[in-house]
C-alpha positions as CSV (number, residue, x, y, z in Angstrom):
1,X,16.4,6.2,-9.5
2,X,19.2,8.7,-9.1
3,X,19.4,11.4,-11.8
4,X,21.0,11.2,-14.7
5,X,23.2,14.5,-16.2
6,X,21.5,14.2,-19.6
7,X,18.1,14.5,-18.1
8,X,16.2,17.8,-16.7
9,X,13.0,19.5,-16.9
10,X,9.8,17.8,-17.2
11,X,9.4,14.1,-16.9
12,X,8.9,14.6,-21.0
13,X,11.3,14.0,-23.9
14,X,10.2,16.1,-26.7
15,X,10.4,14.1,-30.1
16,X,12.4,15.6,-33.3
17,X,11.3,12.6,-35.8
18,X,8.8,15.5,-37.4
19,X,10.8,18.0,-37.6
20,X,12.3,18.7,-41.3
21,X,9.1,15.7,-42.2
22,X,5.7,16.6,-41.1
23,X,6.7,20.1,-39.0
24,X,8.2,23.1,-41.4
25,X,10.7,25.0,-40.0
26,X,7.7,27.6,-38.8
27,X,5.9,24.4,-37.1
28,X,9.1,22.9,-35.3
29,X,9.9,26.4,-34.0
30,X,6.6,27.0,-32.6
31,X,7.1,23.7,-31.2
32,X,10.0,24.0,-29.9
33,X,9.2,27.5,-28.5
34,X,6.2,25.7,-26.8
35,X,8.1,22.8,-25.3
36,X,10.9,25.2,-23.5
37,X,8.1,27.6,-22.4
38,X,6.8,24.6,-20.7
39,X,9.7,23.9,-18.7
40,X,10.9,21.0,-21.2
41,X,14.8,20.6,-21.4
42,X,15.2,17.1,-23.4
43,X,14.9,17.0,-27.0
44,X,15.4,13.3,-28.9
45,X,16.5,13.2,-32.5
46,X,18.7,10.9,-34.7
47,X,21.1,11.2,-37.8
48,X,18.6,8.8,-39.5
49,X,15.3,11.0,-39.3
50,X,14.0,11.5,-41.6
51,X,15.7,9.7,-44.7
52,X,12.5,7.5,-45.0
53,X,10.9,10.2,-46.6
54,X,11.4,10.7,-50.3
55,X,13.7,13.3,-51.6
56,X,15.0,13.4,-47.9
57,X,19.0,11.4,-46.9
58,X,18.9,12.0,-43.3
59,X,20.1,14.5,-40.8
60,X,17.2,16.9,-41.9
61,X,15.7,17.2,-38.0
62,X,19.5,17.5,-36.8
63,X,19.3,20.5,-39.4
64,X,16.0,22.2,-38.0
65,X,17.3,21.8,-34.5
66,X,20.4,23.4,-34.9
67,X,18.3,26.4,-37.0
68,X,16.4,26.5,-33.8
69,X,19.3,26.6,-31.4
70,X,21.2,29.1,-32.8
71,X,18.1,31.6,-33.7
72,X,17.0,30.9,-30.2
73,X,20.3,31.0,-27.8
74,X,18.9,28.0,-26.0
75,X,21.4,24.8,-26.6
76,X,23.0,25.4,-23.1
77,X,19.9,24.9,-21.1
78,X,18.6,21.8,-23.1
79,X,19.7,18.3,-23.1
80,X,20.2,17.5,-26.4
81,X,20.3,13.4,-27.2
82,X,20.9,12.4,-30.4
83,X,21.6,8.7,-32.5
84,X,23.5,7.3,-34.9
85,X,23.1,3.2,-36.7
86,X,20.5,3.6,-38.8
87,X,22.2,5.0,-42.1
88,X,23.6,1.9,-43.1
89,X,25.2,-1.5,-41.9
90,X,27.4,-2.9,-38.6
91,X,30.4,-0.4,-40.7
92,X,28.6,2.6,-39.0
93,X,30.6,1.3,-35.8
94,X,33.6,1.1,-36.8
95,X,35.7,3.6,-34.5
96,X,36.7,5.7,-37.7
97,X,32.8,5.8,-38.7
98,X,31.2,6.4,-35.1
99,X,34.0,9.6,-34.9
100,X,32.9,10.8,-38.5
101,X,29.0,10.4,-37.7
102,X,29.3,12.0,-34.5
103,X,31.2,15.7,-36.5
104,X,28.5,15.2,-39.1
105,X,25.4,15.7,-36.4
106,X,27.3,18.3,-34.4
107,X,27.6,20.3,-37.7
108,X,24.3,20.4,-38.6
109,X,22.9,20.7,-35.1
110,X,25.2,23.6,-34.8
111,X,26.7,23.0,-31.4
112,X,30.1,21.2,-30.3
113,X,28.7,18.7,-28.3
114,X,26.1,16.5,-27.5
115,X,24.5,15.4,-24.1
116,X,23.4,11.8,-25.3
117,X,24.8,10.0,-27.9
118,X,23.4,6.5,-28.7
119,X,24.0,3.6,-30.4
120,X,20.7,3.2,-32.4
121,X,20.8,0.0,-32.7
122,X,22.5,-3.2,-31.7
123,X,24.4,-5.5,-34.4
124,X,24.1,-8.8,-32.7
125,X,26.7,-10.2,-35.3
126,X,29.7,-7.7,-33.4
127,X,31.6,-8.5,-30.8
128,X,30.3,-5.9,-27.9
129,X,33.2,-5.1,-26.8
130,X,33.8,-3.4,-29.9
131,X,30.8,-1.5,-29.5
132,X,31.2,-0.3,-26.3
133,X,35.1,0.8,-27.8
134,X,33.7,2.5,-30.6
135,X,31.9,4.8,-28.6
136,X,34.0,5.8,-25.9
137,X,36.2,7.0,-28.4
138,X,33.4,9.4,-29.2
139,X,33.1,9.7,-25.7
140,X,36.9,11.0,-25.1
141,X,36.8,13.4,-27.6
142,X,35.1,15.4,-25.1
143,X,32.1,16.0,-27.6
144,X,29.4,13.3,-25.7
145,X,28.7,13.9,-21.9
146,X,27.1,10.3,-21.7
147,X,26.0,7.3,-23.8
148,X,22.9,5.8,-24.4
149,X,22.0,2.2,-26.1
150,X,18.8,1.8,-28.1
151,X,17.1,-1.6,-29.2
152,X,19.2,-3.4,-26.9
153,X,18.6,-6.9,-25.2
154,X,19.1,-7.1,-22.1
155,X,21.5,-9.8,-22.6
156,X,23.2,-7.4,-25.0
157,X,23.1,-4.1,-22.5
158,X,24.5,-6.3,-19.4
159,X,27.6,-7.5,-21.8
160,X,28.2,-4.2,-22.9
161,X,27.7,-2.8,-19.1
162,X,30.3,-5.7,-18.0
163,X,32.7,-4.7,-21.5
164,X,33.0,-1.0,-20.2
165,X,33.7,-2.3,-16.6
166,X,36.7,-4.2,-18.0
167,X,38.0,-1.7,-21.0
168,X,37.4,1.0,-18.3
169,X,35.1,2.6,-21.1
170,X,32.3,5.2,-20.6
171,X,29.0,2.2,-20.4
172,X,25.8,2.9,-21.8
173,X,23.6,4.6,-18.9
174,X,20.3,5.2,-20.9
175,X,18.4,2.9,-22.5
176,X,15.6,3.6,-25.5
177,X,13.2,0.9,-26.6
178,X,10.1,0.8,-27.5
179,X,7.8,0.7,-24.6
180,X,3.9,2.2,-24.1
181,X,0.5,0.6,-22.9
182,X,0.2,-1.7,-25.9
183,X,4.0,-2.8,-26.4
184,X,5.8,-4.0,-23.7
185,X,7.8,-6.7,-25.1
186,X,10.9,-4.8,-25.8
187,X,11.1,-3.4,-21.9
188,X,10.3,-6.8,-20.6
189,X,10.7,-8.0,-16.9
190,X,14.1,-9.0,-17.4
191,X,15.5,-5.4,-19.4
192,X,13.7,-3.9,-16.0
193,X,15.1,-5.1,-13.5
194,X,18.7,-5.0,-15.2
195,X,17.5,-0.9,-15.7
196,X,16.3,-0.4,-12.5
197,X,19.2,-2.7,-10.1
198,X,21.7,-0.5,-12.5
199,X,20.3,2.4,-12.1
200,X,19.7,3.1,-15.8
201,X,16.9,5.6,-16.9
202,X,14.8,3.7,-19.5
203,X,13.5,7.0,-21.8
204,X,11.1,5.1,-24.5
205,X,10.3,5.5,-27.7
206,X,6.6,5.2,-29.1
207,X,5.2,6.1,-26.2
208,X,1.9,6.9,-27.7
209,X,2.0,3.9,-30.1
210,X,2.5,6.1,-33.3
211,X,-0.8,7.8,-32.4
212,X,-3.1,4.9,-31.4
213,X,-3.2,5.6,-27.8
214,X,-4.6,9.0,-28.4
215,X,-7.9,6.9,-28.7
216,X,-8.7,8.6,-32.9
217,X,-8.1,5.5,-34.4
218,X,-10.9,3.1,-33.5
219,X,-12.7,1.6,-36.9
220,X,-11.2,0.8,-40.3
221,X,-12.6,4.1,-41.6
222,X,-10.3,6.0,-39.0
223,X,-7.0,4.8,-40.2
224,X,-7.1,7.1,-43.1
225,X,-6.6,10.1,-40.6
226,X,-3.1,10.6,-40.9
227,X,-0.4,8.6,-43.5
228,X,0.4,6.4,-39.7
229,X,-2.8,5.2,-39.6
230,X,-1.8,2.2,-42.0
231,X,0.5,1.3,-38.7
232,X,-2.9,1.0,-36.8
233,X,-4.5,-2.4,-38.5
234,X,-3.2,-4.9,-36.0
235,X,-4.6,-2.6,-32.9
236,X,-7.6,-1.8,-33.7
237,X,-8.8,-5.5,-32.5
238,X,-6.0,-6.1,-29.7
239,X,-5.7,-2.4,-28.5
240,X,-9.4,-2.1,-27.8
241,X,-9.8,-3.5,-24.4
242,X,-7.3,-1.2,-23.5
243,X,-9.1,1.9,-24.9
244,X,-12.0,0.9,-23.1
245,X,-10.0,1.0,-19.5
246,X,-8.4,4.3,-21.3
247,X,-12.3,5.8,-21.8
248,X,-12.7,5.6,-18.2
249,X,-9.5,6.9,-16.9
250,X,-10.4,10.0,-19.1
251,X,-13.9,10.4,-18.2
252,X,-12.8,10.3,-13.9
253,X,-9.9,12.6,-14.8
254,X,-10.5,15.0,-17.1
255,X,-7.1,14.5,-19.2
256,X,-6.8,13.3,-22.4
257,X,-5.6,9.9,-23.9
258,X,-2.3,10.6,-24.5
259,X,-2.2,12.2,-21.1
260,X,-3.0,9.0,-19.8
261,X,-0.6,7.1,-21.2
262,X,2.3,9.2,-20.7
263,X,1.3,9.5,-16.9
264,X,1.5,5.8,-17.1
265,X,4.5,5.4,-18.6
266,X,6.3,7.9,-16.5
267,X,5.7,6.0,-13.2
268,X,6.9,2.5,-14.6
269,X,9.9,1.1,-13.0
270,X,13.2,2.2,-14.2
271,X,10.9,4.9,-17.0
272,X,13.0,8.8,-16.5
273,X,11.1,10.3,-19.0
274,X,9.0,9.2,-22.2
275,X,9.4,10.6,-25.4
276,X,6.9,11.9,-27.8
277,X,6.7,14.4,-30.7
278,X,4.3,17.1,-31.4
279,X,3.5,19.3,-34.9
280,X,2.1,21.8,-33.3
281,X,2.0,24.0,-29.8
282,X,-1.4,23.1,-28.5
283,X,0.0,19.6,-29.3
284,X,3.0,20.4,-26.8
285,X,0.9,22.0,-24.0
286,X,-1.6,18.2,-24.1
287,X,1.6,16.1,-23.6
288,X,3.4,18.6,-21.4
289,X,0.2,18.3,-19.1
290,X,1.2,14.7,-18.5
291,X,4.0,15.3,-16.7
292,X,1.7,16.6,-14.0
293,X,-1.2,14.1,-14.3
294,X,-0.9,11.8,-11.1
295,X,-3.5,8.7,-11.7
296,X,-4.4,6.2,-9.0
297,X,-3.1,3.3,-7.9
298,X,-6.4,1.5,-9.4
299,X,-6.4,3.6,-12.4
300,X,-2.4,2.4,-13.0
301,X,-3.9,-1.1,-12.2
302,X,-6.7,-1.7,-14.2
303,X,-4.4,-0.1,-17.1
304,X,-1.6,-2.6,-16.9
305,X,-3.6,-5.2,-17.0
306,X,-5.7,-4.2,-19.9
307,X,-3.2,-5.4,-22.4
């Protein structure tokens, strides 16, 4: 796959979803401090993170990343992709609203422009092309180098790639689903080979399955470790064949879980990068070291067909 301008570095997209929530603004620099010292240049955040929390509205990571670039000097040599859907209904893509979203990240992440912008989600009951219009406006306001879709069909993303052909719009060329050894339904066969004939970097979200593939949650008692643990019921009976494959895979390499299943991920077809957050440094340096991690061709087998 040829390369894409928003991505560089390491094969690794580096998370915001913690920063402002679980990460202080101490934790997220040391974080992010970590990440560029490891030769990562992609950071992922979103307008919406983290206005699940209480007391929170939204736009608080977009806030600690733009602290971070302008105490640190480094915006220029980072990709910087960021999203916007998710704080409220189908109205958010209305030209008007996609234009006023767009000002509203760039101000808090202190910077006038972004390198990724995408459509968070898709609202089946629009038109597409309207979609795809919507954001090549943002597009020629010379504020977005590209644009990405996220929890797109691949029905949807091939209408929307044949919509920009016609409107002669700027298409979606990234895609961000949810995608990891123990979800695969959202990057099915189909969304792959649309990616991969099209050229179009598939950068997924989850890529550690909100913790489970790290291999700590394993019994009932272990889904109190952390307040995503409640996420963790379902998988502790289905995911456990594939932590078994996992246990060996770390036991012949020496890596860790998560290192496994990030080396996995990168070499999927159409994967440019996965993306996963950290809270803390040593946390960056484990997921950085999967960018390196080469398994074997029986080691990739046996763990895509654990699921």
């Amino acid at each position: 796959m040829s390369a894409h301008p928003a991505i560089a570095g390491l094969p690794l997209v580096l998370g915001g979803n913690v920063f402002g929530m679980t990460a202080d603004e101490d934790a997220s620099f040391a974080v992010l401090d970590a990440f560029y010292a490891a030769g990562g240049r992609m950071i992922d955040t979103a307008d919406v993170y983290s206005a699940w929390v209480p007391g929170h509205k939204g736009g608080e990571s977009e806030t600690m990343l733009g602290k971070w670039f302008a105490a640190s000097g480094k915006r220029a040599e980072v990709k910087l992709h960021t999203k916007t859907g998710m704080l409220g209904g189908k109205e958010l893509y209305e030209p008007a609203r996609v234009l006023q979203s767009l000002d509203a990240s760039l101000e808090r992440l202190q910077t006038d422009y972004v390198d990724l912008y995408y459509a968070h989600r898709d609202y089946e009951e629009l038109p597409i092309g309207d979609i795809v219009a919507a954001f090549d406006g943002a597009a020629k306001t010379g504020r977005v180098r590209s644009l990405g879709a996220s929890n797109f069909t691949a029905e949807r993303l091939g209408a929307a790639l044949d919509a920009a052909d016609s409107q002669g719009a700027m298409p979606f060329s990234v895609l961000q689903n949810e995608y990891n050894l123990v979800a695969r339904k959202a990057y099915g066969p189909d969304l792959q080979q649309l990616c991969t004939t099209r050229g179009i970097p598939m950068l997924p979200f989850f890529g550690l399955a909100s913790g489970f593939l790290t291999g700590k949650y394993r019994t009932e008692a272990d889904l109190g470790k952390s307040v995503r643990g409640q996420r963790m019921g379902d998988l502790l009976v289905s995911g456990a064949p594939m932590l078994t494959v996992m246990d060996d895979v770390v036991r012949k390499t020496g890596a860790t879980h998560a290192q496994v299943a990030l080396a996995w991920l990168r070499v999927q077809p159409g994967i440019g990068a996965p993306i996963a957050s950290a809270t803390s440094a040593e946390q960056v340096r484990e997921l950085c070291g999967a960018a390196t991690l080469e398994l074997t061709e029986e080691q990739l087998a046996r763990l895509s067909g654990a699921l």
